[in-house]
C-alpha positions in Angstrom: -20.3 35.8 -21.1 -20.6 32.4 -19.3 -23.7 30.3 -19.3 -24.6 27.7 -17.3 -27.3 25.0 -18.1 -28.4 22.0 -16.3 -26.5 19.6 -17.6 -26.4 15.6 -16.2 -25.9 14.4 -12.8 -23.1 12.1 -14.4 -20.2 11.0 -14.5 -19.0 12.3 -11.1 -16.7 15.4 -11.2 -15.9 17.9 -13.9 -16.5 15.6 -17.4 -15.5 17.8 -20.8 -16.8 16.7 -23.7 -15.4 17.8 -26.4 -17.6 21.6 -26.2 -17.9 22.4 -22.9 -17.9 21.3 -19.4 -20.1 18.8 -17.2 -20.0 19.3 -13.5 -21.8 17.5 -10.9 -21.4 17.3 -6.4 -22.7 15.4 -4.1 -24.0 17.1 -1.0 -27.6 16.1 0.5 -27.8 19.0 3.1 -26.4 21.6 0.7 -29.2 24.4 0.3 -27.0 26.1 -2.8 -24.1 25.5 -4.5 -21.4 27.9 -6.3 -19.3 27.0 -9.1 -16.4 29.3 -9.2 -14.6 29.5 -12.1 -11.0 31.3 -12.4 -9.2 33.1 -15.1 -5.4 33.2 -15.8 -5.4 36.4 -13.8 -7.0 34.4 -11.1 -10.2 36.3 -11.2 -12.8 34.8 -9.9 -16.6 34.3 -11.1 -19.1 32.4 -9.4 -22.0 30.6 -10.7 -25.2 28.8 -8.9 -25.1 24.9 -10.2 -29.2 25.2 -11.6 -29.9 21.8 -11.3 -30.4 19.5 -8.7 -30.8 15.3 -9.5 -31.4 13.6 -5.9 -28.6 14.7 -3.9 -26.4 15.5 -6.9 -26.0 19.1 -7.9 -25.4 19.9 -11.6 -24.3 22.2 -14.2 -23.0 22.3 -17.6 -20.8 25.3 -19.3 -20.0 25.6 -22.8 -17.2 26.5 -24.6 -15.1 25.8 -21.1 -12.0 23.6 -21.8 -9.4 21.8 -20.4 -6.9 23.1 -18.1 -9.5 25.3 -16.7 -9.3 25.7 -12.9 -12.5 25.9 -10.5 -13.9 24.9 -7.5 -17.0 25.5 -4.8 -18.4 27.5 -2.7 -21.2 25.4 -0.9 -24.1 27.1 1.3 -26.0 25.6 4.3 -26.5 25.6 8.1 -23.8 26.0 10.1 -25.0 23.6 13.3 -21.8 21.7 14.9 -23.7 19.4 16.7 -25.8 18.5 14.3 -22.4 17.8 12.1 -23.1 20.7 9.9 -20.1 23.2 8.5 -20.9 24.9 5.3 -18.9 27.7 5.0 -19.2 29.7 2.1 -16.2 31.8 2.8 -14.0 28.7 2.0 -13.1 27.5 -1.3 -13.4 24.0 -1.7 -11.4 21.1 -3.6 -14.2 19.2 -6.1 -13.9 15.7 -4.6 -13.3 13.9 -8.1 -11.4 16.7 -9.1 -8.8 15.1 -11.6 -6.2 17.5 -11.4 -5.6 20.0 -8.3 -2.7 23.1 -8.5 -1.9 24.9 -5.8 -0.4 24.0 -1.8 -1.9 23.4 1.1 0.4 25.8 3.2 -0.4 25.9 6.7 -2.5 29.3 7.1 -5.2 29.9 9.2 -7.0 31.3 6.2 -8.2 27.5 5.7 -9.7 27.1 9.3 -13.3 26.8 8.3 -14.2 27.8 12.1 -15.0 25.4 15.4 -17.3 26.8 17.5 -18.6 29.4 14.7 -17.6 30.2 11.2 -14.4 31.7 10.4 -15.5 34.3 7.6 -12.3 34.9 5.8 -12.2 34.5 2.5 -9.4 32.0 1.2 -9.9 32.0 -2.5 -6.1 33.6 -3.0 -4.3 30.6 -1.3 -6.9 27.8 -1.6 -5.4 24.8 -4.3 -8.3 24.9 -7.2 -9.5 22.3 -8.9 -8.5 21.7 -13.0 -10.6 20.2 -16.2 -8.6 17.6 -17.7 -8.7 15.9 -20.9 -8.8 12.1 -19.9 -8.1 10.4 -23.8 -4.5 8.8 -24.1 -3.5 6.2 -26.3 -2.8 3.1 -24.9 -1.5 1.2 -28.0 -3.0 -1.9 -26.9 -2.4 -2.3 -23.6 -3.4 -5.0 -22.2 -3.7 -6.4 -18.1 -1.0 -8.9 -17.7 -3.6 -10.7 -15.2 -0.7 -12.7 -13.4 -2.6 -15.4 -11.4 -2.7 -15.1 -7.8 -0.5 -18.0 -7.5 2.4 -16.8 -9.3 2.5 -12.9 -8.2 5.1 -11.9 -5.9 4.4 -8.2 -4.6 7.4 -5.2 -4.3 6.1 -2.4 -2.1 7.9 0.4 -3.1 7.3 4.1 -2.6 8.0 5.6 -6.2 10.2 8.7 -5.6 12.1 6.9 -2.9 13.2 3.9 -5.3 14.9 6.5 -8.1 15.6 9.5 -6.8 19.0 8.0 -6.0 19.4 5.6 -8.8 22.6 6.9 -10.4 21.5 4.9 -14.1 18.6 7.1 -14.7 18.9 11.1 -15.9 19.0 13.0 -13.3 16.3 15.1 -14.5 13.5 12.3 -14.1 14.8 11.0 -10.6 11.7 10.6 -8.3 9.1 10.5 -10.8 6.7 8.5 -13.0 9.3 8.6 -15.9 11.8 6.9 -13.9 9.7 4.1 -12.6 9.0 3.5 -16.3 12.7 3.8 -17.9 14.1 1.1 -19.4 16.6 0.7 -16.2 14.2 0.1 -13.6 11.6 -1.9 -15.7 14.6 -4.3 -16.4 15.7 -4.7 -13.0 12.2 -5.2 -11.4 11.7 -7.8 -14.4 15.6 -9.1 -13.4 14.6 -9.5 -9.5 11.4 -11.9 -9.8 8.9 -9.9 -9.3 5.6 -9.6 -10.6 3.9 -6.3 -9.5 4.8 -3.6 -7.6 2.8 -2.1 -4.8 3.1 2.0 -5.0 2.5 3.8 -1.4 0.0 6.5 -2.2 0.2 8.5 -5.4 -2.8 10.6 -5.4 -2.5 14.1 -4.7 -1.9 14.5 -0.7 -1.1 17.0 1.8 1.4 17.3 4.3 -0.7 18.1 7.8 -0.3 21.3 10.0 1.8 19.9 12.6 4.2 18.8 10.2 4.7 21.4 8.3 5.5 23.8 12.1 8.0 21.3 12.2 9.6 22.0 9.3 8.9 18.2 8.2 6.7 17.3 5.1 4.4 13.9 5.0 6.6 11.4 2.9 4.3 8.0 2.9 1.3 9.9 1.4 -1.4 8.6 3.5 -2.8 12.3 4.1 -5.4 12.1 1.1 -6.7 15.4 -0.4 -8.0 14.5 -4.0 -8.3 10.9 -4.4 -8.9 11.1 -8.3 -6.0 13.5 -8.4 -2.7 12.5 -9.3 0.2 14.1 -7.5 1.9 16.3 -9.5 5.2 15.6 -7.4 5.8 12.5 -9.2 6.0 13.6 -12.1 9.0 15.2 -14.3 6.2 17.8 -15.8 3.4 18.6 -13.3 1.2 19.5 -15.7 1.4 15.9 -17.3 1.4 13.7 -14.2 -1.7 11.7 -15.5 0.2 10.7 -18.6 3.5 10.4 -17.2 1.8 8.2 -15.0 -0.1 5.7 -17.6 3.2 6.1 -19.4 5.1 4.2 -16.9 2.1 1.8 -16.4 2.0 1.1 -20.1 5.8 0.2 -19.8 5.5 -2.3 -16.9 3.1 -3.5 -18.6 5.2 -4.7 -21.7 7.3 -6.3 -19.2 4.5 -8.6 -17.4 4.6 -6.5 -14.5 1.4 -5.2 -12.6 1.0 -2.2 -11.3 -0.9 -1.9 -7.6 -1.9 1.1 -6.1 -2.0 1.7 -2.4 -5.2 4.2 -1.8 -6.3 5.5 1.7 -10.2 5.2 1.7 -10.4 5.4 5.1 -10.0 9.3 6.0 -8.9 13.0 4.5 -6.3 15.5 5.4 -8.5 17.6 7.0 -7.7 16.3 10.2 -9.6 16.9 13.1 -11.8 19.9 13.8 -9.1 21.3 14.3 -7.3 20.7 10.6 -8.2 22.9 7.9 -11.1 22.8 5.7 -10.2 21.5 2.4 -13.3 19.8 0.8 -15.6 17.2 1.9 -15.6 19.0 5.5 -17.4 22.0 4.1 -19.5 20.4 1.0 -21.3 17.8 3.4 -19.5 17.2 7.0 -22.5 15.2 7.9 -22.6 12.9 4.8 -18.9 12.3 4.3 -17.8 11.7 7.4 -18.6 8.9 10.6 -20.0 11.8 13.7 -20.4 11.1 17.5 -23.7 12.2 18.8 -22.2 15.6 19.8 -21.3 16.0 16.1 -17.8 15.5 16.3 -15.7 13.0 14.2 -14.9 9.5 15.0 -11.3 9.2 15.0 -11.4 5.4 14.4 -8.0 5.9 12.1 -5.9 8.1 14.6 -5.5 10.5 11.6 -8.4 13.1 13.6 -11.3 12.1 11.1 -12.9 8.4 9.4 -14.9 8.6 6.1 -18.7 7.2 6.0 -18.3 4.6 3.5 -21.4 3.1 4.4 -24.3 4.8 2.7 -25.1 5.2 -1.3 -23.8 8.1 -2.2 -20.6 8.0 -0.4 -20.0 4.2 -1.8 -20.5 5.1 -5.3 -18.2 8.3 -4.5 -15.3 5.6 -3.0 -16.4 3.3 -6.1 -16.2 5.5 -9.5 -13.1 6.1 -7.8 -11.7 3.2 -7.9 -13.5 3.1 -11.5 -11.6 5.6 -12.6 -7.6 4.8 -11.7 -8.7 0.9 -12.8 -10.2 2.4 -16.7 -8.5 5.4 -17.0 -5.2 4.3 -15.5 -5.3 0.6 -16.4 -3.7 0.0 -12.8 -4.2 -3.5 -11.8 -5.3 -3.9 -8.4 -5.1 -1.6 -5.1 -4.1 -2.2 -1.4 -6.5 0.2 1.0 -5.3 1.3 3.9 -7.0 0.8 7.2 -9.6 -1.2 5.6 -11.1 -2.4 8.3 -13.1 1.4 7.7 -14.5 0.3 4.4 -15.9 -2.0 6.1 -18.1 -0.3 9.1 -22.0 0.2 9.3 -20.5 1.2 11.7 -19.7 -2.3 13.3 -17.4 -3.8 10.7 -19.4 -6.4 8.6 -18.2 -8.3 5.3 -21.3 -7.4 3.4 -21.0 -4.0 4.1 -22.0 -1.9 1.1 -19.1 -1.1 -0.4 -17.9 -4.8 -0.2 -20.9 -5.4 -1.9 -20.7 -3.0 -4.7 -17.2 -3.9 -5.5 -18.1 -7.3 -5.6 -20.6 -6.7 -7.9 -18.9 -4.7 -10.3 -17.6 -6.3 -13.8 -14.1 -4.1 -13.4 -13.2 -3.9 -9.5 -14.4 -7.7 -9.1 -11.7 -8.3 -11.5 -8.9 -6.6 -10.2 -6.4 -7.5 -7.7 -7.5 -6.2 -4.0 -5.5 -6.2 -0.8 -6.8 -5.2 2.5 -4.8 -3.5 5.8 -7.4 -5.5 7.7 -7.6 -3.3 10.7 -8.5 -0.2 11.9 -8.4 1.9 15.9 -11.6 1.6 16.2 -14.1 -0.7 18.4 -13.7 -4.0 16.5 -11.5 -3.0 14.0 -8.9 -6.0 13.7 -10.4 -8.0 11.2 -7.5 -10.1 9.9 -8.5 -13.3 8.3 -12.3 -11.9 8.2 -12.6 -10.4 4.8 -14.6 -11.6 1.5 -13.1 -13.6 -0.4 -12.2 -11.2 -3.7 -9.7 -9.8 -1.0 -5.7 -10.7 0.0 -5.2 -9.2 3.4 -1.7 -8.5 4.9 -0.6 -11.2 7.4 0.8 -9.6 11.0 0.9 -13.0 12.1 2.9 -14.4 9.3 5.4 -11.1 10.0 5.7 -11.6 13.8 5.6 -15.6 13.6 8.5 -15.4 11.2 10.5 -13.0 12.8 10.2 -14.6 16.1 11.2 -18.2 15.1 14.2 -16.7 13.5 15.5 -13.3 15.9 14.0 -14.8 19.0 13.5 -18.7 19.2 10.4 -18.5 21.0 8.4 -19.9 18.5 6.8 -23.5 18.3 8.1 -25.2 15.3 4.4 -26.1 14.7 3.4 -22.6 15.0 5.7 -21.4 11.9 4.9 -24.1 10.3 1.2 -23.2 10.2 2.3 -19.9 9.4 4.9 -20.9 6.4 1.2 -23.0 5.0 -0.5 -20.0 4.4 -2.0 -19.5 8.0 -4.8 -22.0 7.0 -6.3 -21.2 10.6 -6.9 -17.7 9.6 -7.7 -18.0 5.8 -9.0 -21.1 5.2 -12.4 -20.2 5.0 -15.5 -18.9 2.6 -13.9 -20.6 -0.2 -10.6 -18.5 0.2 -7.1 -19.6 -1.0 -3.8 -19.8 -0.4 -3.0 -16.4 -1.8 -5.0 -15.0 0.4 -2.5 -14.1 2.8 -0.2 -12.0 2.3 3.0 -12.4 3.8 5.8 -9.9 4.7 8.3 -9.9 7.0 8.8 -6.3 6.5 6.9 -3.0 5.1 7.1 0.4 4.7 5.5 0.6 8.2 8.6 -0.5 10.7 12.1 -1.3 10.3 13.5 -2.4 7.1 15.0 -5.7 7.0 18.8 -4.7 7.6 17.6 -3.0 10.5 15.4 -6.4 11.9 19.0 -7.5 12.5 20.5 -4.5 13.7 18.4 -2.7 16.1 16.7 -3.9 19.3 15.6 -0.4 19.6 13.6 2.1 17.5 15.5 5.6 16.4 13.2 7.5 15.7 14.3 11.0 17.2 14.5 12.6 13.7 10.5 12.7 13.6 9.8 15.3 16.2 7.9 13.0 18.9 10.0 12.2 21.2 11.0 8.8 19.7 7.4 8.6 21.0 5.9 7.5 17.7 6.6 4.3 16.0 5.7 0.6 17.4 8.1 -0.5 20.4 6.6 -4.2 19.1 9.1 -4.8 16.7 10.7 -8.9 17.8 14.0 -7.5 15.9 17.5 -8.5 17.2 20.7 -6.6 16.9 22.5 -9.8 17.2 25.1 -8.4 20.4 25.2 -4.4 19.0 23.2 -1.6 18.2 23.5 0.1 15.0 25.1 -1.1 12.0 28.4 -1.7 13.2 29.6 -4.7 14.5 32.4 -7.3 14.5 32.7 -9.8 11.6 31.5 -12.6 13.3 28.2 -10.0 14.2 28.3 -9.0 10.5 27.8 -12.7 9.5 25.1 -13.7 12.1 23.1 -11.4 10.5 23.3 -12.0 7.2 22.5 -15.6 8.1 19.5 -14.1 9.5 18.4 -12.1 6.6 18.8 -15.0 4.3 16.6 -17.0 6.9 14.1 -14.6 6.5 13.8 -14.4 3.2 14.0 -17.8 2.3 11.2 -18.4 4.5 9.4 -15.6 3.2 9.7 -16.1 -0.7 9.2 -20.0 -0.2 5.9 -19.9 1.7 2.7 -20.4 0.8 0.5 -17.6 -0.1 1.7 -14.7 -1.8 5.0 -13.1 -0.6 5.7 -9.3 -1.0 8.9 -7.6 -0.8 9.8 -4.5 0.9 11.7 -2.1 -1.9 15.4 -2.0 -0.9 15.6 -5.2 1.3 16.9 -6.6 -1.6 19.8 -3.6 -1.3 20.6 -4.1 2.4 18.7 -0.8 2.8 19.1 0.8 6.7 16.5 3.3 7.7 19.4 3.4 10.6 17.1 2.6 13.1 14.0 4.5 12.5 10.8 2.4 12.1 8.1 5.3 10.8 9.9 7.3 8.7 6.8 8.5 7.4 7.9 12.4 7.2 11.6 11.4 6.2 11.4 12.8 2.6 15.2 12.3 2.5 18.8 9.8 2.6 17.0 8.2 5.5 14.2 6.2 3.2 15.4 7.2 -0.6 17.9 4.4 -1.4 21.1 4.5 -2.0 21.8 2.2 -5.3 25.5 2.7 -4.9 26.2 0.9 -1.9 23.3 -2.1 -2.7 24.4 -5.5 -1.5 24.7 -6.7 -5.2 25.1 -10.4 -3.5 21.7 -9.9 -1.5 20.3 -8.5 -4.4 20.9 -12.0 -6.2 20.3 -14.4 -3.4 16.6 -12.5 -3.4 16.3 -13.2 -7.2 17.7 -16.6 -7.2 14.8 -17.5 -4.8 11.9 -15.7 -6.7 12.7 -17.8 -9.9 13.2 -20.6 -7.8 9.9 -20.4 -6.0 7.8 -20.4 -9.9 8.8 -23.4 -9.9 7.8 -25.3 -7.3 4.2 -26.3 -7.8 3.0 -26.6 -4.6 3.8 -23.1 -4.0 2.1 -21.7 -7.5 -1.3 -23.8 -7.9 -2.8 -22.1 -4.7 -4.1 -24.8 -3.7 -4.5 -25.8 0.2 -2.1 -28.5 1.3 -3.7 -31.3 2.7 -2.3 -34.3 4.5 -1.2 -37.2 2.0 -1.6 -35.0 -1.3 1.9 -34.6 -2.8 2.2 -31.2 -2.1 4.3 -31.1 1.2 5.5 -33.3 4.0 6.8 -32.1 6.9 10.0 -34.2 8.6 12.3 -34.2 11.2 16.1 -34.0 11.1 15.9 -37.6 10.7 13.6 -37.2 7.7 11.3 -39.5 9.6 7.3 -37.4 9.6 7.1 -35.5 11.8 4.6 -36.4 14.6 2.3 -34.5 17.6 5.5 -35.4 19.8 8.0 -33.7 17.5 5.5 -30.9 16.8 5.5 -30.0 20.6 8.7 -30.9 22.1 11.3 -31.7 19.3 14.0 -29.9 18.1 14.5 -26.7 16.0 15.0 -28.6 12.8 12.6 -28.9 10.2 12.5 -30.2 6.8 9.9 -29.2 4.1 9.4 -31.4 1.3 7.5 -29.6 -1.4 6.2 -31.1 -4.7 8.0 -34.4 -3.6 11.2 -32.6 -5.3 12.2 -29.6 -3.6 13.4 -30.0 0.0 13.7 -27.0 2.2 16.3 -27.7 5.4 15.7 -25.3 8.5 18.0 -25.3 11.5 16.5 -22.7 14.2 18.8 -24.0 16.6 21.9 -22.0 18.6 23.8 -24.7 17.4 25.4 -26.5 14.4 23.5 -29.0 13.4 23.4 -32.5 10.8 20.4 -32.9 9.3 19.6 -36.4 7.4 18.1 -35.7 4.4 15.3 -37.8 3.0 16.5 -40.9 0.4 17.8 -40.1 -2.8 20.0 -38.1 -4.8 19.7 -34.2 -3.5 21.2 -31.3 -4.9 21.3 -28.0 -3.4 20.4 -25.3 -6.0 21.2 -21.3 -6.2 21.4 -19.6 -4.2 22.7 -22.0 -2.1 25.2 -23.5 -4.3 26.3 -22.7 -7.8 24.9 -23.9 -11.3 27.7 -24.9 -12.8 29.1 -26.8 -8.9 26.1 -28.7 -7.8 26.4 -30.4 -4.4 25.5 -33.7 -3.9 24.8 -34.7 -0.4 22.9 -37.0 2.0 23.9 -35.2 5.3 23.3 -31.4 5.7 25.4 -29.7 7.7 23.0 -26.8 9.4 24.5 -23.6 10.8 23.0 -22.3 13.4 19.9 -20.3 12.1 20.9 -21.5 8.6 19.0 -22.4 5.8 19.3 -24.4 2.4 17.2 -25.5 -0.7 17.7 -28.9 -2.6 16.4 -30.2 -5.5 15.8 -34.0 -6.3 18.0 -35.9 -8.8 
């Protein structure tokens, strides 16, 4: 027979011990809260958590192990416009729950009610909670800490980067284990790069109108249990934690960091609407941001926005991050829609949770990258973070494109953008690195289609081509779609290699979208965020082996070129750069505003980076001395001497003093 005693109020979640089982929940306006405990038969048996610590309910059961399953039933008032749904008649998801079985099918057996409560039971279908055994072996493990300066980001979504890969078993396509074979540590080692960014990997849900449409959510930015991770990543479902910390273990061996892309800013249960999951039914009010009528505050355009913004809820959204950073040893994290962590409900950057991170001896020591924007009132905050945080750089990604696709860019304006957007970051102490810049991202068209499409494609979503941003400054160079003539086949590769030169060479810290490097084509479509399939997975067998070295020739040439790995500001006279014309004279207020397209960058007083923006062919006078161009502009072993450079139109080159 099972007993339950009071146990702690910590840690968060479902904690086992070694004899029995410590759970805890946070709900303020709870009045009584079930634990329900399930056999293998699925039999259910519920028991009232006896204690109560401040708003944290607690129990603790002996002799319960892991791989038991569980959840809550959670009693209160049902008043919408007070905010309040508790709904007994729902099973519901523990919030820290480490491990979660089961799908979240579309029924209307999880419609907790909207105007009154829906009082069918869904215990038979709900996904339930399990008890897992945290300890692993990490056989000394250690953070490879790559400074700021040097790291060059890979955004990747893991099952699209291997399930293709025709090197790895077929069996482990997709998953953790792949990530962490031999193959693909070597080639992410190979490429340059330093740490890859991972789309979402905790355990998400695929929402209603989705799954009528006989789509699935691919990205993962539909969270369900954020300390949860998915079991779809992994080769054994019932390992995915430790396939998981296996694979970080083995990027770790190879100096590479591992960066997780977490969505703190709002839940799959939607709108009112959306089905009722978890927080929704355990503490509506507490959890989530309410209008005045009791509804949510869709500042995310997801139907719902998580209260970050009181104590409770910021430890919740902190132990969390805790947790993947101790028990996971990931090495940083990149939070979507940030701009919500941020709200009191007006953004601020001492909001509480900014605060606590900053104050904490792990978080504060991790590496954190902010989406700095939001729907809501106020939301874009780029350039307006604290200074522990990177933030990703639209104008960096817009400016670039622009000067390159479009020529409607002041040369002084991509300068400043190619300098780490000093206007927008310089400030607070920040540095260099703390914009990051991207040309491209899983959000929009890959790079191959930047130079292929004026037009998004993105019919095979279900909206209409409705969906997607129609903002994209791409240019299909004279035709639409991948085809072309040879003469179009060769503009835009002179494009691409404009793009990324300018990209890995700036100042500030670059990162890479997974399978630009391939000549990867979402053929057209610029949110393929439901495209589980040949349309994002990529396809290693026709990769653009020559693209794939021109992108690693400049990743080892960028570490090293000082002034682009101290991360340090550059400031007029220091040796760092100097800016010239095609004459290799300084450039001057006059050039600035109405000279050519030609630039030259001299960085380090070694490395010389030659721009030509210009329709045209054109000779640009390099500055005195002996200059070399280096790979991947020229070969090793044939160095190219030369006081003249011949610019293509839109071309590019690197040279390197004698």
């Amino acid at each position: 027979m099972i007993r339950i005693s009071s146990g702690k109020n910590a840690p968060l979640g479902a904690s086992y011990d070694g004899h029995g089982v410590n759970f805890t929940l946070f709900s303020v306006h709870a009045e009584r809260v079930e634990l329900c405990l399930f056999d293998e038969e699925d039999n259910e048996t519920r028991h009232d958590l006896p204690a109560r610590t401040g708003n944290l309910w607690h129990g603790y059961v002996e002799g319960l192990k892991p791989g038991q399953r569980y959840g809550y039933r959670v009693h209160g008032p049902w008043d919408t416009a007070q905010g309040h749904r508790f709904n007994p008649a729902k099973l519901l998801l523990d919030p820290c729950a480490r491990r979660v079985v089961g799908s979240t099918d579309d029924s209307p057996l999880f419609q907790g009610g909207i105007d009154s409560p829906d009082l069918h039971d869904n215990a038979a279908i709900a996904p339930k909670s399990v008890v897992v055994d945290t300890d692993y072996n990490w056989d000394g493990d250690q953070h490879p800490r790559t400074p700021w300066g040097n790291t060059v980001i890979y955004e990747a979504h893991l099952k699209g980067l291997t399930q293709l890969h025709p090197a790895l078993p077929e069996a482990i396509r997709g998953t953790w284990r792949a990530l962490g074979h031999p193959v693909m540590v070597n080639y992410l080692k190979n490429l340059g790069i330093t740490a890859i960014e991972l789309l979402p990997v905790m355990h998400f849900a695929s929402e209603p109108r989705l799954q009528r449409l006989g789509l699935s959510n691919y990205w993962g930015y539909n969270p369900l249990a954020l300390w949860s991770p998915d079991p779809r990543y992994a080769s054994d479902p019932d390992n995915a934690l430790n396939e998981l910390r296996d694979a970080v273990k083995s990027l770790h061996r190879a100096g590479i960091e591992v960066i997780l892309d977490i969505v703190l800013n709002h839940t799959a249960e939607v709108d009112v609407e959306g089905p009722t999951f978890s927080l929704r039914g355990i503490d509506n009010r507490s959890y989530y941001w309410l209008n005045e009528r009791g509804d949510y505050q869709n500042w995310t355009g997801c139907g719902n926005t998580l209260n970050l913004s009181q104590p409770e809820t910021v430890q919740f959204a902190l132990e969390c991050l805790r947790y993947w950073v101790e028990t996971c040893h990931v090495d940083g994290f990149r939070f979507d829609l940030a701009s919500v962590m941020g709200r009191t409900p007006d953004y601020r950057q001492d909001a509480p949770l900014f605060e606590a991170i900053k104050n904490c001896p792990v978080l504060s020591q991790v590496k954190l990258i902010a989406e700095p924007w939001d729907i809501g009132p106020g939301g874009y905050q780029v350039g307006n973070y604290p200074p522990l945080f990177a933030e990703w750089n639209d104008h960096y990604r817009d400016a670039v494109r622009r000067f390159w696709l479009h020529g409607d860019l002041p040369l002084g304006e991509f300068a400043g953008r190619f300098a780490a957007s000093a206007d927008v970051f310089r400030r607070n102490g920040r540095l260099p690195a703390a914009t990051v810049n991207l040309v491209t991202a899983h959000d929009g068209f890959t790079l191959r289609d930047c130079v292929s499409f004026n037009h998004k494609h993105n019919e095979a979503n279900g909206e209409d081509n409705q969906d997607g941003t129609n903002n994209n400054h791409s240019n299909n160079h004279g035709v639409e779609g991948a085809g072309g003539s040879l003469a179009v086949i060769e503009r835009r590769r002179t494009s691409i290699h404009a793009l990324l030169t300018s990209l890995l060479l700036s100042q500030g810290t670059p990162m890479l979208l997974a399978g630009d490097e391939l000549g990867h084509s979402q053929h057209g479509n610029n949110n393929a965020y439901c495209q589980d399939n040949v349309i994002t997975w990529l396809n290693w067998q026709e990769a653009h082996q020559g693209l794939t070295s021109f992108v690693s020739a400049l990743l080892h040439l960028r570490q090293r070129i000082p002034a682009l790995t101290r991360n340090q500001w550059w400031d007029e006279g220091d040796d760092n750069v100097r800016w010239l014309d095609n004459q290799a004279r300084p450039m001057n207020a006059q050039a600035w505003e109405s000279g050519g397209r030609q630039l030259q960058i001299l960085l380090s007083d070694r490395w010389l980076i030659t721009l030509n923006g210009a329709d045209d062919v054109a000779d640009i006078v390099l500055p005195d001395g002996e200059w070399r161009a280096v790979p991947p502009f020229a070969g090793e072993e044939n160095p190219v001497l030369m006081a003249v450079w011949h610019g293509a139109a839109h071309g590019v080159c690197v040279f390197q003093k004698s």
